[in-house]
C-alpha positions, 0 to 999 in steps of 0.5 A: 109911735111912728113919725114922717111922710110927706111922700109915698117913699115915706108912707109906705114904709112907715104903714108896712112897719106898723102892720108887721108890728100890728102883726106881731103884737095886735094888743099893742096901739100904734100912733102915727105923727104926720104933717097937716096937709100931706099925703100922709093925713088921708093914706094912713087912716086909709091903712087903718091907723089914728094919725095927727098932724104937725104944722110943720113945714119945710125950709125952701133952698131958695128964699120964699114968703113961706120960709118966713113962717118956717120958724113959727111952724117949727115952734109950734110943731116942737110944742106940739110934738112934746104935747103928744109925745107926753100924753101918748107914752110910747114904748119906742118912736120910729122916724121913717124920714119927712116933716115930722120926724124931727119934732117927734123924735126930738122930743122923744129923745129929750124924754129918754124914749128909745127912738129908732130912724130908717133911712130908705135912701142911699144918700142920708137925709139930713134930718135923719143924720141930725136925729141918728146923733141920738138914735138908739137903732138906724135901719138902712137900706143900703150897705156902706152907710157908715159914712152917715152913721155910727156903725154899731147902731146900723141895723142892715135891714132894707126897706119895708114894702107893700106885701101883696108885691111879694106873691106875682105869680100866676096874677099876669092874667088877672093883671091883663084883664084889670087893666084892659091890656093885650096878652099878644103885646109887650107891657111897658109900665112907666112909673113916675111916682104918685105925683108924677115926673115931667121928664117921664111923662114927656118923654113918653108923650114923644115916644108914644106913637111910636110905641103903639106902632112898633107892637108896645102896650104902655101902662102910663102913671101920669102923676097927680100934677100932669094928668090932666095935660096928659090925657088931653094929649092922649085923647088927641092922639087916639092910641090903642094901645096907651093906656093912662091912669093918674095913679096906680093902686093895683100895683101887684097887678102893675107889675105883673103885667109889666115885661119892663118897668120904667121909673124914678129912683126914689128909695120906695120904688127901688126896694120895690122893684128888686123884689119884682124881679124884671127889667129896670130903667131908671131915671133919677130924679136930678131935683132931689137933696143930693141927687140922692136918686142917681146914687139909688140907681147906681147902687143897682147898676154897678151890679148890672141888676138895672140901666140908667138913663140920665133925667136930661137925656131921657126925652127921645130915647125911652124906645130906644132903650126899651127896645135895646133891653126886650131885643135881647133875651138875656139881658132880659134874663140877667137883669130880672135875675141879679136885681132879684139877688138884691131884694130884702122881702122881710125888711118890715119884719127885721125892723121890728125886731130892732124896735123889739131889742129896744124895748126888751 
């Protein structure tokens, strides 16, 4: 059984983990527990995988009509959790972060279910820090999470991703061809998560003209919540070489088209972005637990394998610094290359063979 979502930085692992498992042992079933209207309930059956929704929610930081329900939800979905736990009999349940890890892990536990968290973040959740309390297995995806965890049960095992990112080579025409792009011109693509960044997408619509001008092709994630503003802009603008789609699927073909990538820094796309090996910017979200995604990026950057741009001074200087990395071949070359050292491709395999050790 495996548990969370609510993002694609959950998802995406929690599916990669399933399908190495599936892998591995395609007589075994797998079970997937998510939260009633998230992204989750449409990506995981998409993926090939039963999945059933929790009504749980989350607590708000500041004080909302909707944190009145919080305690009702949380009951329910505890109720729930245990309902589904004891009919489905798991072998092993693994908490990939979100919603519905809590309740299904915690019911887990109260079973005597072996259970196995993954962290993606180098900051850990709270959820994950209450439930590890209990955990048999914790896989991170950074070095030096003992500070949230008890060491001997820290599995170093990075974070699952899609495969087909695994095989670039040779896919740059293909890629060129998909996405309608010029083979003559430089391809910025700017990721701001399957829902999007305000920051990143006005950030380019200041740039972009610009970008246009100087020779750049851009391919632009808008986002599902900006998309629509952002199109009408670019419609009105009337640039070549923009090219703006709402969300990315291809993105194998993304990055191999890409000559630099800017992007948030949320645990999935970091993991996936050490394994592109290509020029990084990275501007962390701030509106994140912990400000969790500035210590993500800044677990690249101290080994020069990326460049940091603050969220607040992003607006204004994505050319700028697009244009001081593709100016200079080797940082081109040493960022592409030390970002590379730190990939971890068969994290999803690792995992399970910690969720194998749990059950032997």
């Amino acid at each position: 059984m495996i548990s969370g979502g609510g993002t694609g930085g959950h998802i995406y692992p929690a599916i990669a983990i399933a399908n190495a498992w599936k892998e591995k042992h395609p007589e075994s079933e797998v079970l997937f527990v998510g939260a009633l209207g998230k992204m989750e309930m449409q990506k995981v059956p998409e993926a090939g995988y039963q999945i059933v929704g929790l009504p749980v929610a989350g607590l708000q930081r500041k004080l909302t009509f909707a944190n009145l329900s919080f305690p009702i939800k949380l009951m329910k979905s505890l109720s729930q959790a245990s309902d589904i736990v004891k009919d489905f009999k798991p072998n092993v349940v693994v908490g990939v972060g979100g919603y519905a890890s809590g309740p299904v892990l915690y019911a887990a536990q109260g079973k005597k279910i072996p259970t196995l968290v993954q962290e993606q973040n180098s900051y850990a959740g709270l959820t994950n820090k209450i439930l590890a309390k209990r955990a048999k297995k914790i896989c991170v995806a950074y070095p030096d999470m003992n500070q949230f965890f008890p060491e001997e049960r820290i599995a170093y095992t990075g974070n699952p991703v899609r495969k087909d990112i695994l095989h670039l080579d040779g896919k740059r025409e293909k890629a060129i061809e998909h996405f309608g792009l010029d083979p003559e011109r430089k391809t910025v693509l700017v990721l701001g998560g399957s829902l999007g960044a305000r920051t990143l997408n006005q950030g380019m619509l200041r740039d972009m003209k610009e970008f246009d001008r100087d020779g750049y092709q851009v391919l632009w994630q808008s986002g599902k919540f900006y998309f629509k503003d952002m199109l009408e802009a670019t419609e009105k603008a009337s640039l070549k070489h923009i090219h703006l789609r709402e969300f990315i699927k291809e993105m194998d073909l993304a990055y191999a088209a890409a000559d630099i990538i800017i992007s948030r820094a949320g645990a999935l796309s970091v993991s996936e972005l050490s394994l592109v090996g290509k020029p990084v910017i990275f501007i962390p979200s701030p509106n994140v637990a912990e400000d969790h995604q500035t210590k993500n990026a800044m677990a690249y950057v101290v080994h020069d394998a990326a460049v940091l741009l603050k969220d607040k001074e992003a607006v204004g200087h994505l050319k700028e610094k697009t244009d001081e990395i593709l100016s200079n071949p080797e940082l081109i070359e040493s960022l592409g290359k030390n970002i590379k050292k730190l990939a971890k491709p068969l994290a999803a395999e690792a995992i399970v063979n910690e969720i194998e050790h749990l059950i032997a």
